[in-house]
OpenMM code with the backbone's topology and positions (N, CA, C; nanometers):
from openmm import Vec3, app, unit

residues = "UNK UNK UNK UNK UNK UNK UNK UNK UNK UNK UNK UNK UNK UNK UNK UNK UNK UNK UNK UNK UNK UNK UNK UNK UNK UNK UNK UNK UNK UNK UNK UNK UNK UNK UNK UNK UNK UNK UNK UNK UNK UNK UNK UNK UNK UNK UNK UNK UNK UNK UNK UNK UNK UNK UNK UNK UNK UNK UNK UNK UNK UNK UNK UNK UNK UNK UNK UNK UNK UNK UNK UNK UNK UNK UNK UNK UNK UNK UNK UNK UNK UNK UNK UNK UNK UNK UNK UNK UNK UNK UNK UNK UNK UNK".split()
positions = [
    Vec3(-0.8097, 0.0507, -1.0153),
    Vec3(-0.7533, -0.0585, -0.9392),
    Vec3(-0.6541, -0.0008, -0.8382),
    Vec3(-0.6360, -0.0467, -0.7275),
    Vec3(-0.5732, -0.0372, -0.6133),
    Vec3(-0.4681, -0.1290, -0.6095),
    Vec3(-0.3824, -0.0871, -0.5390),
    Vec3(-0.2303, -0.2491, -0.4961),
    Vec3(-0.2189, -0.1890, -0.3871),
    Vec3(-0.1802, -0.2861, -0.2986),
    Vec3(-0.1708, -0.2722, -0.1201),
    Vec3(-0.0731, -0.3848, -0.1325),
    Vec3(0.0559, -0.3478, -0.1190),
    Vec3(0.1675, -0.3904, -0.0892),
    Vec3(0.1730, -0.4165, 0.0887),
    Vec3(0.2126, -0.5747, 0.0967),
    Vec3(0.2407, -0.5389, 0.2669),
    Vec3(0.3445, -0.6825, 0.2398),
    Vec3(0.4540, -0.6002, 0.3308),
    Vec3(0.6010, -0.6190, 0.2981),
    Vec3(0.6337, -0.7304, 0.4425),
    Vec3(0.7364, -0.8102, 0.4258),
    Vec3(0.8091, -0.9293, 0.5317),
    Vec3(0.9035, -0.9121, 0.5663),
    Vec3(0.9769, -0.8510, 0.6501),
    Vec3(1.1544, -0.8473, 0.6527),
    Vec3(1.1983, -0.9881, 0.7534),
    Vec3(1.3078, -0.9850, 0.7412),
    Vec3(1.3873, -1.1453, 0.7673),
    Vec3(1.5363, -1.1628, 0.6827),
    Vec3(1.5581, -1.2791, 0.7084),
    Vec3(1.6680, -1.3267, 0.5908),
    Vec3(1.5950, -1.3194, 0.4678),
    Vec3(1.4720, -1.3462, 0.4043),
    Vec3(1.4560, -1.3430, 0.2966),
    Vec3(1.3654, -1.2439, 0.3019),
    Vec3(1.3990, -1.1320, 0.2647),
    Vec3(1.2464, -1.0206, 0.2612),
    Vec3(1.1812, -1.0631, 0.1805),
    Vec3(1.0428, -1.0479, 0.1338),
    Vec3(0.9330, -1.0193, 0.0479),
    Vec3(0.8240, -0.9556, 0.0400),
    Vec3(0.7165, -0.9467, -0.0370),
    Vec3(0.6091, -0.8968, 0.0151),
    Vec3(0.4786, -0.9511, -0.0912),
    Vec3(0.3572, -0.8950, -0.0393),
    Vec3(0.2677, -0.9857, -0.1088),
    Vec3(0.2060, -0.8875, -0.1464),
    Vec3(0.1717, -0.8609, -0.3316),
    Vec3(0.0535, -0.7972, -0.3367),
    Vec3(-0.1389, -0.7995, -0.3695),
    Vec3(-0.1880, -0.7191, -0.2912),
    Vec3(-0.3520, -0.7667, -0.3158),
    Vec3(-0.3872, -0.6158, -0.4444),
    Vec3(-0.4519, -0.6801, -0.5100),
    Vec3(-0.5438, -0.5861, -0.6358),
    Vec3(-0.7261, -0.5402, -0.5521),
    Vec3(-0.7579, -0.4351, -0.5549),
    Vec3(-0.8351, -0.3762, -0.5123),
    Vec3(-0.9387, -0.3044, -0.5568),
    Vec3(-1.0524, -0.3042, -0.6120),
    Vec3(-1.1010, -0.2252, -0.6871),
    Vec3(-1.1303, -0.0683, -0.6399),
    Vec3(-1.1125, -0.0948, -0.4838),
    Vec3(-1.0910, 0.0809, -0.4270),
    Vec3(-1.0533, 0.0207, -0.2950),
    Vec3(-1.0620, 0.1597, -0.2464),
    Vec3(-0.9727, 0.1479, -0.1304),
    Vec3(-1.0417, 0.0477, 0.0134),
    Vec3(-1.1684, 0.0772, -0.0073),
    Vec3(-1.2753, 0.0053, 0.0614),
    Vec3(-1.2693, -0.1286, 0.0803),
    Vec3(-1.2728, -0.1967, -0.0580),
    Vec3(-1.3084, -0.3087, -0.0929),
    Vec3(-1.2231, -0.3780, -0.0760),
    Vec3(-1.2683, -0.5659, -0.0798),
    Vec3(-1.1652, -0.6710, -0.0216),
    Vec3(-1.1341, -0.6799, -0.1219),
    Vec3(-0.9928, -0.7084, -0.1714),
    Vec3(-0.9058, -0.8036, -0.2866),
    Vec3(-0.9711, -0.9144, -0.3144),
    Vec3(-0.9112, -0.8838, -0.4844),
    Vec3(-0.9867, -0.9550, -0.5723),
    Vec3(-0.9044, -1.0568, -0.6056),
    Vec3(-0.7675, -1.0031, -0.5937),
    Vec3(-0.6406, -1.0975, -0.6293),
    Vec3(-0.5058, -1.0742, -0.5078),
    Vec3(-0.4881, -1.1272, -0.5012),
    Vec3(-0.3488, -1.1606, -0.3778),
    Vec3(-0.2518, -1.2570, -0.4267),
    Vec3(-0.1370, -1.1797, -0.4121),
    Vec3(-0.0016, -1.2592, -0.5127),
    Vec3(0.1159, -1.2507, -0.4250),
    Vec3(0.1413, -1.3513, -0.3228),
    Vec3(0.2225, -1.4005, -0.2149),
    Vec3(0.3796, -1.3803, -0.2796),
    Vec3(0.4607, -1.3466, -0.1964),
    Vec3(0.5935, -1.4260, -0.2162),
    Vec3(0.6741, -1.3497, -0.3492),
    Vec3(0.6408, -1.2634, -0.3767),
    Vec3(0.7393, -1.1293, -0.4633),
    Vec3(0.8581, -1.1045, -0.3637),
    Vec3(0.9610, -1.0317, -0.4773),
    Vec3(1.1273, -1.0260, -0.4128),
    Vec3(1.1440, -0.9450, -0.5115),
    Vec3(1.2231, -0.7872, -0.4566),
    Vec3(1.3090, -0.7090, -0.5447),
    Vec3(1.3945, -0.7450, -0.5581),
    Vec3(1.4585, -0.7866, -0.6747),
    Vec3(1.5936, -0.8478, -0.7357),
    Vec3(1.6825, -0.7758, -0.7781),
    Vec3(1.8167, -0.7267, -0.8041),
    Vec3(1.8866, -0.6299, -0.8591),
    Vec3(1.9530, -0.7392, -0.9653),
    Vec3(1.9908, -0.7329, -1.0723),
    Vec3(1.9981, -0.7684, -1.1919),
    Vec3(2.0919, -0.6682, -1.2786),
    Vec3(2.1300, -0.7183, -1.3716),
    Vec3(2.2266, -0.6078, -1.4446),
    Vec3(2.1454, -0.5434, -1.5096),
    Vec3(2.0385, -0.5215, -1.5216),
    Vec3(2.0069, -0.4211, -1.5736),
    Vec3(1.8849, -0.3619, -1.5173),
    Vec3(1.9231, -0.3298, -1.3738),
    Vec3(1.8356, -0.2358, -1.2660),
    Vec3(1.7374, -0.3922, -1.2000),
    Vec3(1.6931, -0.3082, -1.1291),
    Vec3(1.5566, -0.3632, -1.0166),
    Vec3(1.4863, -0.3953, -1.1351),
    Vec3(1.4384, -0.5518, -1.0799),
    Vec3(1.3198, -0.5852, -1.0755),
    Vec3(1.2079, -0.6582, -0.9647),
    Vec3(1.1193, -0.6667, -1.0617),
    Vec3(1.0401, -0.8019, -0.9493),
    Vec3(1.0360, -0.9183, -0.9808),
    Vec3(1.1010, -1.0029, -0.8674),
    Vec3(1.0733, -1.1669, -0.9060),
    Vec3(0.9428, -1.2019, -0.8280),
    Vec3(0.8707, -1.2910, -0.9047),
    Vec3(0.7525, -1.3507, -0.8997),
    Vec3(0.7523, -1.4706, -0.8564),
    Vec3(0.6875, -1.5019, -0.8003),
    Vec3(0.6656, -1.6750, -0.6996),
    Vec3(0.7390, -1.7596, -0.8535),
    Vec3(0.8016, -1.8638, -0.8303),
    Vec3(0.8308, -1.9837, -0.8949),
    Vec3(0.8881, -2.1270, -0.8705),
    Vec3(0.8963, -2.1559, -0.9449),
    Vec3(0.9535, -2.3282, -0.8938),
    Vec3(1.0844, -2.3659, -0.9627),
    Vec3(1.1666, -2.4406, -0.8639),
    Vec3(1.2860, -2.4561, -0.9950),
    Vec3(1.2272, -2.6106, -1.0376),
    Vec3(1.2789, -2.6099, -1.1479),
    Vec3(1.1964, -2.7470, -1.1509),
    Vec3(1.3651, -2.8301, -1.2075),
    Vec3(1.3553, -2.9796, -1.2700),
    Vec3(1.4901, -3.0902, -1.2345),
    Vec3(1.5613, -3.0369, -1.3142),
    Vec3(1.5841, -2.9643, -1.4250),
    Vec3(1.6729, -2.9504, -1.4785),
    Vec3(1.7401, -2.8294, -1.4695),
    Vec3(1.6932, -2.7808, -1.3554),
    Vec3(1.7894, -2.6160, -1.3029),
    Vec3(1.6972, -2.5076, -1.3257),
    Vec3(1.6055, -2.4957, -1.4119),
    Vec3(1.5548, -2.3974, -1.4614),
    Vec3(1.4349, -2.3407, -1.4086),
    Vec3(1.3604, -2.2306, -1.3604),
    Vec3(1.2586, -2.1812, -1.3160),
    Vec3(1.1441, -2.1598, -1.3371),
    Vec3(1.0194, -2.1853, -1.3279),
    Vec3(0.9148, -2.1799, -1.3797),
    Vec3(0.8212, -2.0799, -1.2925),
    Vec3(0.7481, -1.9826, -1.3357),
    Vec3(0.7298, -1.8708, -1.2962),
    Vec3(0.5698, -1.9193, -1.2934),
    Vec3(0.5106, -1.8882, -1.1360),
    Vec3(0.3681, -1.9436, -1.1178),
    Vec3(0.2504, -1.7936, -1.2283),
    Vec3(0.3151, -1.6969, -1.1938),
    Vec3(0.2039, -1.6225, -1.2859),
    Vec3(0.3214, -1.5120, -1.3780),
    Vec3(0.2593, -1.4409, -1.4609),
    Vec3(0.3492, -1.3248, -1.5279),
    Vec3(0.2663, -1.2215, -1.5171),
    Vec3(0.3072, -1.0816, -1.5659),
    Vec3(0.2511, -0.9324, -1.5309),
    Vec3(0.2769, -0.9050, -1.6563),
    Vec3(0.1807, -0.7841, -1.7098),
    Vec3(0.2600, -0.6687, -1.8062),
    Vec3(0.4310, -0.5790, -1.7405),
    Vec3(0.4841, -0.5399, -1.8452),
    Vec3(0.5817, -0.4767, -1.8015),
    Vec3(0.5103, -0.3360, -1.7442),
    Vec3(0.4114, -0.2636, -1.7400),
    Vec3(0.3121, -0.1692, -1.7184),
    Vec3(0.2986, -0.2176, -1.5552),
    Vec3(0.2378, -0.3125, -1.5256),
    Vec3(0.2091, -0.3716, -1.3961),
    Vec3(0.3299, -0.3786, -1.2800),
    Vec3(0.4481, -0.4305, -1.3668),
    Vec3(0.5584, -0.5058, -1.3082),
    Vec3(0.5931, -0.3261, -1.2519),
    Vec3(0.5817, -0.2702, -1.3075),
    Vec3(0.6225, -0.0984, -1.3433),
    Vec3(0.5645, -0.0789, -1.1855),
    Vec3(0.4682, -0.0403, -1.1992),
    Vec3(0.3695, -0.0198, -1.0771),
    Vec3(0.3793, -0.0608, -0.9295),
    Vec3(0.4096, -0.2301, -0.9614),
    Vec3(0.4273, -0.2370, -0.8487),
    Vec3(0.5439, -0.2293, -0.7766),
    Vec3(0.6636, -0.2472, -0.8796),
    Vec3(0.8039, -0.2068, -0.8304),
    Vec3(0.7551, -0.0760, -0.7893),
    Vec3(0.7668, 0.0186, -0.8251),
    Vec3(0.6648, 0.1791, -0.7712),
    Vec3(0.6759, 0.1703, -0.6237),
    Vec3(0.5624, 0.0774, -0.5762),
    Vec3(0.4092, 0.0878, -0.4778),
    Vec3(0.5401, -0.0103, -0.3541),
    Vec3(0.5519, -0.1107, -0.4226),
    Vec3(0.6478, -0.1557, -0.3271),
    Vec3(0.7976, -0.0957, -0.2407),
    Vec3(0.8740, -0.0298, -0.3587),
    Vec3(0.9544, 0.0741, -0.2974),
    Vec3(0.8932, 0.1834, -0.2301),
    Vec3(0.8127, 0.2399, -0.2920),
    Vec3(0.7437, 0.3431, -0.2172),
    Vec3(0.7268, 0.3147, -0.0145),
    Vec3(0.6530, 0.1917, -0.0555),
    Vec3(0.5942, 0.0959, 0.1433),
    Vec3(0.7449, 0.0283, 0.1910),
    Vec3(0.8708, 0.0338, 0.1393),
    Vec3(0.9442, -0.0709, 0.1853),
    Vec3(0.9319, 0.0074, 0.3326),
    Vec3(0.9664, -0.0934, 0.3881),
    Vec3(0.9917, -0.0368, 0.5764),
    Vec3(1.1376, 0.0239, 0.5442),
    Vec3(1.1580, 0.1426, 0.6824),
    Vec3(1.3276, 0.1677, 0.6537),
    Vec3(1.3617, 0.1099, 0.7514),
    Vec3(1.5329, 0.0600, 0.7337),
    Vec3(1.5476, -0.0235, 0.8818),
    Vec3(1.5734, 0.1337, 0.9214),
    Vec3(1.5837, 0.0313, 1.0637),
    Vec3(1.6388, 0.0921, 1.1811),
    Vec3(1.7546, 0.1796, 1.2196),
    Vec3(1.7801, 0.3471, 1.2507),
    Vec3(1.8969, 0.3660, 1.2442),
    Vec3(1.9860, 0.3083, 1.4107),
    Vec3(2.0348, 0.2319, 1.4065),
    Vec3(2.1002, 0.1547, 1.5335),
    Vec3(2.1616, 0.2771, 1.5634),
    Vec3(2.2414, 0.3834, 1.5827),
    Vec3(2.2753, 0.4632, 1.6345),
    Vec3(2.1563, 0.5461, 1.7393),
    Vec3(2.0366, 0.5853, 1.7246),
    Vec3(1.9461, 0.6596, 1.7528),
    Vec3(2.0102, 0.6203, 1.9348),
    Vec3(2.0008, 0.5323, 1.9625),
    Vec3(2.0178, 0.4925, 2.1145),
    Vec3(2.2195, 0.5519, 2.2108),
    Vec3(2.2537, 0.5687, 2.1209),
    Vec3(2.4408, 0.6158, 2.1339),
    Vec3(2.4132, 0.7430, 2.2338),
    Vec3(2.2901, 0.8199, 2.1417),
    Vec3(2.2885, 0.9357, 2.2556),
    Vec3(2.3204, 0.9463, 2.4069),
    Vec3(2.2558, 0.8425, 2.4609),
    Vec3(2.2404, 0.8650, 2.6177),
    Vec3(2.3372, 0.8090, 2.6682),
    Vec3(2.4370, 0.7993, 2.6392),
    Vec3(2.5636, 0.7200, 2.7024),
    Vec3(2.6458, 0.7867, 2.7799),
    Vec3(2.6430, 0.7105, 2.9049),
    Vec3(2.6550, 0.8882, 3.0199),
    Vec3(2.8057, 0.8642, 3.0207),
    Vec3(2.8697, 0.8241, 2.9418),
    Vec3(3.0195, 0.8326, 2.9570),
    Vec3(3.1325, 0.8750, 2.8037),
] * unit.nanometer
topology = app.Topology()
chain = topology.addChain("A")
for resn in residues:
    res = topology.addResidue(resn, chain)
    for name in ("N", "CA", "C"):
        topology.addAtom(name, app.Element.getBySymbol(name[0]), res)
């Protein structure tokens, strides 16, 4: 199996992942709307959910911790880097 992470930056980053049986082939599964979360006890991944009336969250699908593993991985691995805003300071003819 394959994961092809492709990432959103904005106010709310995210990214969506597709499952692949090789590199060729179209996705079999595509899972919108993931978010690296920092948490007290390291990174994770939050998964699409709903809050629903009484405050509490309901999570549209779940992973193995094996999976969740992986794609935290695959996703840090592709994050975009920003931009270093300095790169342009150079040419400043004064």
């Amino acid at each position: 199996m394959k994961i092809k992470i492709q990432h959103f930056t904005g106010q709310y980053p995210s990214f969506n992942v597709s499952l692949h049986t090789d590199e060729a082939s179209e996705s079999f599964l595509q899972i919108k709307g993931l978010r690296i979360v920092t948490g007290s006890n390291g990174e994770f991944i939050s998964w699409p959910s709903r809050k629903k009336e009484d405050g509490t969250y309901w999570n549209h699908c779940y992973a193995s911790e094996a999976f969740n593993t992986a794609v935290l991985r695959e996703a840090k691995r592709t994050m975009p880097q920003p931009a270093n805003r300095n790169d342009y300071l150079d040419d400043v003819p004064f």
